[in-house]
C-alpha positions as CSV (number, residue, x, y, z in Angstrom):
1,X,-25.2,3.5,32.2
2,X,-22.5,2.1,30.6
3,X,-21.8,-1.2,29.1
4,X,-19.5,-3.5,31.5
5,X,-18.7,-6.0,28.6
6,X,-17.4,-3.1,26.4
7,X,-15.8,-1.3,29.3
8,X,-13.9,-4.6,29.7
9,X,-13.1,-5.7,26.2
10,X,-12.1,-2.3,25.3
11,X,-10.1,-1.4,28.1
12,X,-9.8,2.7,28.2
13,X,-13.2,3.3,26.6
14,X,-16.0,3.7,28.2
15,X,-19.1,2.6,26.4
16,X,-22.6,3.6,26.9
17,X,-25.2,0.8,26.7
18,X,-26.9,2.3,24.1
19,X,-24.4,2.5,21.9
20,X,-22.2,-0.6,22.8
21,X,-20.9,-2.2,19.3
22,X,-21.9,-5.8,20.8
23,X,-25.7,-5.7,21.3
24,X,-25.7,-6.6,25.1
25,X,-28.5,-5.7,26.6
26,X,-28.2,-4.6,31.0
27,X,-30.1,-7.7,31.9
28,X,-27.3,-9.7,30.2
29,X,-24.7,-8.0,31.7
30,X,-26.0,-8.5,35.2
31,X,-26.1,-11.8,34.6
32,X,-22.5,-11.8,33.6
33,X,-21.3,-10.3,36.4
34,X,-22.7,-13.4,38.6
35,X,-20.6,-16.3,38.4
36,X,-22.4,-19.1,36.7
37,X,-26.0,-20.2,35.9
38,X,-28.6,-17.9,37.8
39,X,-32.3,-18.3,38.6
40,X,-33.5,-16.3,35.9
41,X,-32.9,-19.4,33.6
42,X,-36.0,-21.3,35.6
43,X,-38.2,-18.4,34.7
44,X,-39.5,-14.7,36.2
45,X,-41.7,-16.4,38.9
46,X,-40.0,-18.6,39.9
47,X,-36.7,-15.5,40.0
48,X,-38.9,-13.8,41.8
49,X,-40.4,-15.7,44.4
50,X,-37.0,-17.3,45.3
51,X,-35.0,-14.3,45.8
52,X,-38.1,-12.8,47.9
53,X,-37.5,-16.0,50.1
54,X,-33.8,-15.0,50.5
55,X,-34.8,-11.4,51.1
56,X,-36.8,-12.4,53.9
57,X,-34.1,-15.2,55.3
58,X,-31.7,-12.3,55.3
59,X,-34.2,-9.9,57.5
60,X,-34.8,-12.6,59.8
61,X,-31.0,-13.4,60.1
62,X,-29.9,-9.9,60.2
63,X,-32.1,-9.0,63.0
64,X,-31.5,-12.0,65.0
65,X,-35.0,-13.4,65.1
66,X,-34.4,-16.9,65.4
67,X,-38.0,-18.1,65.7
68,X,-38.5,-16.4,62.4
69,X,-36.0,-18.0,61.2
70,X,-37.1,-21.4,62.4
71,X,-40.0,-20.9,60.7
72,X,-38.4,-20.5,57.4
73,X,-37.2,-24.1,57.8
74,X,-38.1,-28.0,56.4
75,X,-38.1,-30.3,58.9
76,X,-36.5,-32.5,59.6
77,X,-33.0,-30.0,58.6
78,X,-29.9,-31.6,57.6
79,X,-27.1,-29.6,58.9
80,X,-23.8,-31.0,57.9
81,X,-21.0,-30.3,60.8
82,X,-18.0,-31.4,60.3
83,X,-17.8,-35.1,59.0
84,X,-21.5,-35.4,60.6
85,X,-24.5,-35.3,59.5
86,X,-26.9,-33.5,62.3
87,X,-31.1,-33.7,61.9
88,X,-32.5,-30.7,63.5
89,X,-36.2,-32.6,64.1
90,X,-38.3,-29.7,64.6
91,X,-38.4,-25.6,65.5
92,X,-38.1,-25.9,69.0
93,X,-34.8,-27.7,68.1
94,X,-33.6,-25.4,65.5
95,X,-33.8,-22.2,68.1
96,X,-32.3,-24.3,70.6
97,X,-28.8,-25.2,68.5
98,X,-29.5,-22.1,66.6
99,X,-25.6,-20.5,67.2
100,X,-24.4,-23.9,66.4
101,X,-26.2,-24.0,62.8
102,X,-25.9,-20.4,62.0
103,X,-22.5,-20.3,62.4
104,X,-20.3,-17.3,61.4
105,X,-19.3,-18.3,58.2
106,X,-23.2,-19.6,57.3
107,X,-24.4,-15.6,58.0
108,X,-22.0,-14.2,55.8
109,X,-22.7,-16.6,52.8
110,X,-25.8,-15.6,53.1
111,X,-25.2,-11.9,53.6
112,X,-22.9,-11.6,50.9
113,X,-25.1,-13.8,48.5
114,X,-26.4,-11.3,46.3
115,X,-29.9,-11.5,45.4
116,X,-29.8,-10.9,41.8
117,X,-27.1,-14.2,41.6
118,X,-28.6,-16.6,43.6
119,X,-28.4,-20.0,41.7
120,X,-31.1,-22.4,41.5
121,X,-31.4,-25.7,39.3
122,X,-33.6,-29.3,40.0
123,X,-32.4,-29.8,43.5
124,X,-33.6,-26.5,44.8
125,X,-31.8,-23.0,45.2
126,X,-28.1,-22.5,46.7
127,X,-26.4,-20.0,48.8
128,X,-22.7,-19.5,48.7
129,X,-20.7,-22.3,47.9
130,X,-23.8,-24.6,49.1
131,X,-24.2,-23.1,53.0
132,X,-27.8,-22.9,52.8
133,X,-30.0,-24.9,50.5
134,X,-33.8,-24.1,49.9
135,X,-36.5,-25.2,48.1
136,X,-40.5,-24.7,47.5
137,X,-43.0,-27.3,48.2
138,X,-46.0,-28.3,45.8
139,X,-47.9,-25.4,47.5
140,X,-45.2,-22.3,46.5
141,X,-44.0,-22.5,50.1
142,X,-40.0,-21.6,50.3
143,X,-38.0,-23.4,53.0
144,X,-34.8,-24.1,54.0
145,X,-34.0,-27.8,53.7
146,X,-30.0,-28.1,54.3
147,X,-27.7,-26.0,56.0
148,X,-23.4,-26.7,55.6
149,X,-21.1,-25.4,57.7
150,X,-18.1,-26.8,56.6
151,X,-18.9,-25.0,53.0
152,X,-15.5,-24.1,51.7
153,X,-15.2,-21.0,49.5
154,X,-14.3,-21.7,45.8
């Protein structure tokens, strides 16, 4: 394994971690690669249960089980369209408009959102550039509670 922030600084030598001059351990430099703040900052449970709730929102997703997916969902759902604001009142209603609300843009923020770089902070935990919002409930109980479809790449 070799050590990204030497690799980087030093240009044409390669570094192993081990032996890298500036003390970076690979947990740090995973968490460098992400852009910004990550969820490791609210603590390992916390990490962990919220990217096992975007592990299994990508499953669901990915094999085009929309009931799952409904059930993965707060309700009632804001889902911001346009210069709208649409509430999706309950799962029958969410599977229903489900094309409409998982658009294509909204699957691929979430399928490129890589696990280990999901952000988090008070309001809950963000996918993309804010496609998908979720959060946990006084019970530990991961949901989605927004989803934007006009999110606009930064």
């Amino acid at each position: 394994m070799f050590c990204q922030i030497c690799v980087t600084l030093l240009s044409t030598i390669i570094v192993p971690v081990s032996i890298c001059p500036l003390n970076v351990s690979q947990t740090q430099v995973s968490e460098m690669d992400c852009k910004g703040d990550t969820v490791d900052r609210m603590g390992p449970e916390i990490a962990s249960q919220s990217r096992a709730f975007l592990d299994r929102l990508k499953a669901a997703v990915r094999s085009g089980r929309h009931k799952k997916v409904a059930t993965l969902v707060r309700y009632p759902l804001k889902v911001f369209v346009g210069d709208r604001t649409v509430i999706v009142k309950d799962r029958a209603e969410f599977s229903r408009t489900y094309g409409k609300i998982m658009t294509p843009s909204v699957k691929k923020a979430l399928e490129d959102q890589p696990s280990k770089c999901l952000f988090g902070n008070a309001k809950g935990f963000m996918v993309g550039d804010g496609e998908i919002w979720f959060t946990a409930d006084a019970k530990d109980m991961y949901r989605i509670i927004s989803i934007n479809t006009n999110a606009v790449p930064q």
